[in-house]
C-alpha positions as a Python dict, from the first residue, in 0.01 Angstrom:
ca = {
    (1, 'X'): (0, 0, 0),
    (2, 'X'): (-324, 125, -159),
    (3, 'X'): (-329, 514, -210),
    (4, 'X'): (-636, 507, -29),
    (5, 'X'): (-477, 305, 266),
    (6, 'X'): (-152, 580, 277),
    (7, 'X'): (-465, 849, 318),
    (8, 'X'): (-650, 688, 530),
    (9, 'X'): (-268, 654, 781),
    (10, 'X'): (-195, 973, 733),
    (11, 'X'): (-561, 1114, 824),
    (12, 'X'): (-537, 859, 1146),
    (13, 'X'): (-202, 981, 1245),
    (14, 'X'): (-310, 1335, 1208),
    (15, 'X'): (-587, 1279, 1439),
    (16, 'X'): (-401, 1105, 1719),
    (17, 'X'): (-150, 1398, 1714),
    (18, 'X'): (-397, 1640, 1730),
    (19, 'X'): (-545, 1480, 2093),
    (20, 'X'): (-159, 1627, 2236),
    (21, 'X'): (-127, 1946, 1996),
    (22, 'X'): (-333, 2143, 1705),
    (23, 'X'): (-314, 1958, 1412),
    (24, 'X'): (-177, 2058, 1026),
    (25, 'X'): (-108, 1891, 689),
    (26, 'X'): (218, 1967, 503),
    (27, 'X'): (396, 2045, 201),
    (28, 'X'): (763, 1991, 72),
    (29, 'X'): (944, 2309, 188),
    (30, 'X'): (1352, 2423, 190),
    (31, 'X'): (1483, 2468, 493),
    (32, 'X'): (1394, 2754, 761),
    (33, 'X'): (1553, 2981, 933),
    (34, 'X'): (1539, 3108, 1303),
    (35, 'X'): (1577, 3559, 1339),
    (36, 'X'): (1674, 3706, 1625),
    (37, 'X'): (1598, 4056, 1700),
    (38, 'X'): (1852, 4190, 1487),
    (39, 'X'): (1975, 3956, 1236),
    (40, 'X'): (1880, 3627, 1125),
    (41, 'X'): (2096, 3271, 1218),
    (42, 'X'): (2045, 2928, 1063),
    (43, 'X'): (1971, 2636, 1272),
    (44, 'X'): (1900, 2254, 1234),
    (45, 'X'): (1576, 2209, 1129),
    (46, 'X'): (1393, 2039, 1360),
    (47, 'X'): (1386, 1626, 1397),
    (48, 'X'): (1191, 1483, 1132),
    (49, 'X'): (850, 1309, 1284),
    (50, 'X'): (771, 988, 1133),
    (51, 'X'): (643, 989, 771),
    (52, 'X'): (246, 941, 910),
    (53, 'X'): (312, 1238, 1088),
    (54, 'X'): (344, 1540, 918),
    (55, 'X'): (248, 1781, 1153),
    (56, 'X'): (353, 2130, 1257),
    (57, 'X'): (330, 2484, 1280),
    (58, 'X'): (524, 2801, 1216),
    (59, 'X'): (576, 3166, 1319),
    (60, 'X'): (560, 3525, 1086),
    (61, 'X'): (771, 3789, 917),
    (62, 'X'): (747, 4090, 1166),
    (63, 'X'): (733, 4283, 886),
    (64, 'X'): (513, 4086, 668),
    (65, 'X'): (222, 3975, 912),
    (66, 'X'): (99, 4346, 1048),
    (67, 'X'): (-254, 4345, 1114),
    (68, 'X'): (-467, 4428, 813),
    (69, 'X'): (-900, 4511, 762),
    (70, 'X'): (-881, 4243, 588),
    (71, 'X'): (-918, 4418, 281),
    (72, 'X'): (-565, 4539, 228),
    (73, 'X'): (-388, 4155, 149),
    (74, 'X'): (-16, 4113, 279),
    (75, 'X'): (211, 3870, 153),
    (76, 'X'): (257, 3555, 318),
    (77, 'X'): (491, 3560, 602),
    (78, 'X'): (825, 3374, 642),
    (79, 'X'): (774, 3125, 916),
    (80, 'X'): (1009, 3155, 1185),
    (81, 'X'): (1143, 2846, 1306),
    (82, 'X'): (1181, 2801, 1721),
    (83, 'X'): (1554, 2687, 1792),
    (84, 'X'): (1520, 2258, 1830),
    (85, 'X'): (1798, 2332, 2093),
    (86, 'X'): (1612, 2551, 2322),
    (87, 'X'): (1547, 2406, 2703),
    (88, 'X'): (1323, 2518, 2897),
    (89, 'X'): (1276, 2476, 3247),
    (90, 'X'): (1010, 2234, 3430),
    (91, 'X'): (819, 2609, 3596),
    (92, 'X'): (1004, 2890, 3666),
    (93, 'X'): (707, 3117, 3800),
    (94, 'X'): (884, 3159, 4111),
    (95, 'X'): (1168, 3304, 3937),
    (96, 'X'): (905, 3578, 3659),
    (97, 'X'): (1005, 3937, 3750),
    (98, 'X'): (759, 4228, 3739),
    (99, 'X'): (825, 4270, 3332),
    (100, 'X'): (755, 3971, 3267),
    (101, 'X'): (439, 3928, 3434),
    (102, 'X'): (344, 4251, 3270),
    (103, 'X'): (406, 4063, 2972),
    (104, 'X'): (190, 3783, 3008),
    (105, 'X'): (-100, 4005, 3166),
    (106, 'X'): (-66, 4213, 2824),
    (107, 'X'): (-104, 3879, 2612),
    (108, 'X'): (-408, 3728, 2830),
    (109, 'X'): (-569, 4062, 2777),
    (110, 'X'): (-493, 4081, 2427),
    (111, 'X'): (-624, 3733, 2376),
    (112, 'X'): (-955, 3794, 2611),
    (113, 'X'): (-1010, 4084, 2350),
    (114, 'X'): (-1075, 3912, 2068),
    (115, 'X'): (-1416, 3751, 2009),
    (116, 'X'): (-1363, 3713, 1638),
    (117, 'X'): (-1061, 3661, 1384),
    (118, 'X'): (-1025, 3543, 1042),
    (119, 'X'): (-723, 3548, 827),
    (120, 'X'): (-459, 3324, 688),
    (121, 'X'): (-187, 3095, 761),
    (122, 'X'): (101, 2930, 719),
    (123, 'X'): (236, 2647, 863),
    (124, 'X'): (538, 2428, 905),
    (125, 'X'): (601, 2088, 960),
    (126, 'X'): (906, 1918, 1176),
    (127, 'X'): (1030, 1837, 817),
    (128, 'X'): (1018, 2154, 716),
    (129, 'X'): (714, 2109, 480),
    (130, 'X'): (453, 2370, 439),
    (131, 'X'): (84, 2431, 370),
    (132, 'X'): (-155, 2679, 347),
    (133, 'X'): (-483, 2798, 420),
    (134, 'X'): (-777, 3021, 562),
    (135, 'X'): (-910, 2989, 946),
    (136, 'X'): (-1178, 3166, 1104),
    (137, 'X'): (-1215, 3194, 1507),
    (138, 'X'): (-1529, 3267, 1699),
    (139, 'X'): (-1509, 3262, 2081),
    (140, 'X'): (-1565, 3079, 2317),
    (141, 'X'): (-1476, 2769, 2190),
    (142, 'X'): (-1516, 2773, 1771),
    (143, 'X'): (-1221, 2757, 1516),
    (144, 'X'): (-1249, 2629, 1188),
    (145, 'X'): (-916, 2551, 979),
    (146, 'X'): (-924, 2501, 593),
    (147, 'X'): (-629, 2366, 427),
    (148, 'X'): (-561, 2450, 39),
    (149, 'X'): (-560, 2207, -199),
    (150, 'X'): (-480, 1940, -249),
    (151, 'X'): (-494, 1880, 104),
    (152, 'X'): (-874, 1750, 183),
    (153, 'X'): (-802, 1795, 565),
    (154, 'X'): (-1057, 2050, 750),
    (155, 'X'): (-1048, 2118, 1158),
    (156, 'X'): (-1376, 2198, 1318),
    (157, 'X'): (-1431, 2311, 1675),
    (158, 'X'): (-1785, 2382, 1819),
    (159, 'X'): (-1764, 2486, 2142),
    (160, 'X'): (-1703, 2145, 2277),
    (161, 'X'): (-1576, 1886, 2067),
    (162, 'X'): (-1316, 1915, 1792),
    (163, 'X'): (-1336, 1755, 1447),
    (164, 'X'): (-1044, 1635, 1197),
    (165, 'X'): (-1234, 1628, 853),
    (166, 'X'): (-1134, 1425, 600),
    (167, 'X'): (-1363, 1550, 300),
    (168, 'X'): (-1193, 1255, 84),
    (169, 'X'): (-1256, 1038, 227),
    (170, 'X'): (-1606, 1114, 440),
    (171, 'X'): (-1461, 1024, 718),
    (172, 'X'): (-1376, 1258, 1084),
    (173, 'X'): (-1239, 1193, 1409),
    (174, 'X'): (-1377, 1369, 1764),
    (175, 'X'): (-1200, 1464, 2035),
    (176, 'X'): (-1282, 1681, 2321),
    (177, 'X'): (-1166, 2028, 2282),
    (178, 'X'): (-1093, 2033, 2629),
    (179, 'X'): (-809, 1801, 2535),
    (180, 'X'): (-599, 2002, 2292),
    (181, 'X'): (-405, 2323, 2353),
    (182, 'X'): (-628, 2525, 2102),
    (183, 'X'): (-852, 2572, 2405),
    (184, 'X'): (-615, 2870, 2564),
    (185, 'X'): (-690, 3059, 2222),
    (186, 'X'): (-1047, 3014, 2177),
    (187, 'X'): (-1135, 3111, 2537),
    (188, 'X'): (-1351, 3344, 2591),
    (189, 'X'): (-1125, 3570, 2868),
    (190, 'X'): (-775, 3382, 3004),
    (191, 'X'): (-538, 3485, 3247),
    (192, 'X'): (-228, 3274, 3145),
    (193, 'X'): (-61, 3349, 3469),
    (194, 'X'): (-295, 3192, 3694),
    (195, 'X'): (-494, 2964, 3406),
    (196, 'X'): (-210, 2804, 3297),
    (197, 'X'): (107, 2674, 3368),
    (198, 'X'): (330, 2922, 3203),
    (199, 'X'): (696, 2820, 3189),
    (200, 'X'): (851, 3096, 3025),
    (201, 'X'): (786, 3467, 2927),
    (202, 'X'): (1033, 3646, 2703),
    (203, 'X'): (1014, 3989, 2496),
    (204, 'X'): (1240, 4175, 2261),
    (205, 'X'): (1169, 4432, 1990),
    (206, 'X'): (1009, 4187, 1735),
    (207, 'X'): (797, 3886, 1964),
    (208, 'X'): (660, 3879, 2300),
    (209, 'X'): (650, 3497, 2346),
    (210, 'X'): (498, 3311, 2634),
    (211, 'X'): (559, 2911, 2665),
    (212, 'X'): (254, 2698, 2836),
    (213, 'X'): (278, 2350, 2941),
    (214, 'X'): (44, 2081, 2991),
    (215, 'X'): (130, 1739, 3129),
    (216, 'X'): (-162, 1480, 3093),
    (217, 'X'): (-155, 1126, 3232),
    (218, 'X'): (-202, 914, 2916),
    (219, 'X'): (-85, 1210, 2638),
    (220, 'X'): (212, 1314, 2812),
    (221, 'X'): (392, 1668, 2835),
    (222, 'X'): (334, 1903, 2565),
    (223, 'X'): (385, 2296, 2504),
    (224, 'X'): (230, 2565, 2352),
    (225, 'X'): (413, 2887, 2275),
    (226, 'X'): (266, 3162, 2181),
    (227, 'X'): (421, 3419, 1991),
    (228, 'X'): (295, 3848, 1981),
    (229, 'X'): (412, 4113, 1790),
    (230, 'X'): (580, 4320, 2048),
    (231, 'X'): (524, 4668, 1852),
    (232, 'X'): (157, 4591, 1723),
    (233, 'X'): (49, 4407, 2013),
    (234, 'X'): (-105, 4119, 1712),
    (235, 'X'): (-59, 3784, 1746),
    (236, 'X'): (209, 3653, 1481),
    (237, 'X'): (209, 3277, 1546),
    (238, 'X'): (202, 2985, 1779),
    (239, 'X'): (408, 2666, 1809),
    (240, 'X'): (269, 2312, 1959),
    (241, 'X'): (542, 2095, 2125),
    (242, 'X'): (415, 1723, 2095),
    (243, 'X'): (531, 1441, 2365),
    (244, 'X'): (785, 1312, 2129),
    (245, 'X'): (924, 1621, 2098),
    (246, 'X'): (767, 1743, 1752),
    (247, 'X'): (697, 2139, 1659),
    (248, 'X'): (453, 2237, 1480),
    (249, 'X'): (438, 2574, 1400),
    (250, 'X'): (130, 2804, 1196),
    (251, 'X'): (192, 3162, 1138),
    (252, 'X'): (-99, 3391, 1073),
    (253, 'X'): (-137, 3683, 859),
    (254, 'X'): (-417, 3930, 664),
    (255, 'X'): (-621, 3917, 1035),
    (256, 'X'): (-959, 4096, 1065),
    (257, 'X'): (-1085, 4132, 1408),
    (258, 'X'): (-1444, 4282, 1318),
    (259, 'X'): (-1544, 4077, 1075),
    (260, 'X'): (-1843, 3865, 1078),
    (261, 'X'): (-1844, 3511, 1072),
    (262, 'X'): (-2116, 3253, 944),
    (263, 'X'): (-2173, 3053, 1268),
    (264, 'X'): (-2278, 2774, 1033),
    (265, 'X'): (-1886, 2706, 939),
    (266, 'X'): (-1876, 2571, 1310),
    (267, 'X'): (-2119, 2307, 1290),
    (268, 'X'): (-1989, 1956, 1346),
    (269, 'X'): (-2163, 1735, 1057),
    (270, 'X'): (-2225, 1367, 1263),
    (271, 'X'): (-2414, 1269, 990),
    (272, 'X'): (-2234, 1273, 592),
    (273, 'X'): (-1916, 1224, 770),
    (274, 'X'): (-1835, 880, 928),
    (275, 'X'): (-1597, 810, 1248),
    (276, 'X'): (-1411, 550, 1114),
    (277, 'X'): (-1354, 238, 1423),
    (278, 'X'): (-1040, 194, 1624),
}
């Protein structure tokens, strides 16, 4: 197998995950760890995807990923690991006491708040890998991801369709944005409660975390959870459950809110980049 040809799989395999989740690039990593409120317990790290796959994303350090300007740099947070042995019901909306409605109606307001964010991330792979990189979020609708080197992978959302950029190669793949979970983040205002089909709300002193699922016919059932900083009321991280079962997890950290962003970064380029056939 060329090196050109293992690119070229991984790129395509990248893009087909990214149809059922957000999509990532990774990096050999040790293995992670998954805190509780108080303390910190090791658990399995979650089942390796296949080796075209390396996808995922990861959550923060409460104490390393506090919202910044922007000018005052934090370190890179620690991403937290979700349990691989957590379960979670089918719906239990029926079941959501008054807290935990007030929970989610906190987070969909928090999230209809924001019109702009740039920052960092980190994220983590069902293998455990990790990469690194700057994003930068205009709503409704626009998200651009950047991946350090040597990764040549960018992600590119206009408004309507979403692009997975292989600058390597020349080469990107479209998809609606409709189709992916990135959509509950880059809306404009949400209401997860009655917008989505939220399956689970918890909240200690560290994470306010509310679980989303989406079943499509010819995708399957995937999650998103995202997870807030219960004390700063900032968003920390989010984790994508694939149909097969594969987190991927992308802290964030160093977030500005007011900065300005160069709407130029979100414009699709249909002509220097090719969509490669099948």
């Amino acid at each position: 197998m060329t090196v050109q040809f293992a690119i070229r799989k991984l790129r395509t395999a990248l893009a087909l995950l990214i149809a059922a989740s957000v999509v990532s690039v990774a990096t050999p990593s040790s293995a992670q760890h998954f805190p509780t409120a108080s303390s910190a317990q090791t658990v399995p790290i979650p089942k390796p995807a296949p080796k075209a796959r390396r996808v995922q994303m990861s959550a923060s350090d409460p104490q390393k990923a506090q919202m910044t300007t922007g000018t005052t740099p934090v370190a890179p947070p620690n991403p937290v690991i979700p349990d691989p042995r957590r379960n979670l019901p089918t719906n239990i909306f029926a079941t959501f006491d008054a807290n935990q409605k007030a929970q989610a109606t906190k987070v969909s307001s928090y999230l209809s708040s924001l019109q702009t964010l740039v920052g960092n991330f980190v994220q983590v792979g069902p293998d455990g890998s990790k990469t690194k990189g700057d994003f930068y979020i205009q709503k409704p609708g626009k998200v651009r991801f950047e991946y350090d080197a040597p990764s040549p992978i960018a992600i590119i959302a206009d408004g309507s369709s979403l692009a997975v950029r292989d600058r390597k190669l020349a080469t990107q793949d479209i998809y609606p944005l409709s189709q992916t979970p990135l959509r509950f983040l880059l809306s404009d205002r949400i209401d997860l409660l009655k917008d989505t089909n939220v399956v689970s709300v918890t909240s200690d002193e560290v994470y306010t975390s509310v679980t989303i699922e989406e079943k499509q016919a010819l995708i399957g059932t995937s999650r998103l959870m995202l997870m807030i900083g219960t004390k700063d009321g900032q968003l920390k991280q989010w984790t994508v459950t694939d149909p097969q079962g594969y987190d991927t997890t992308v802290a964030v950290y160093n977030l500005d809110s007011s900065k300005k962003v160069d709407p130029g970064m979100f414009k699709i380029d249909f002509t220097n980049y090719a969509t490669p056939p099948g």
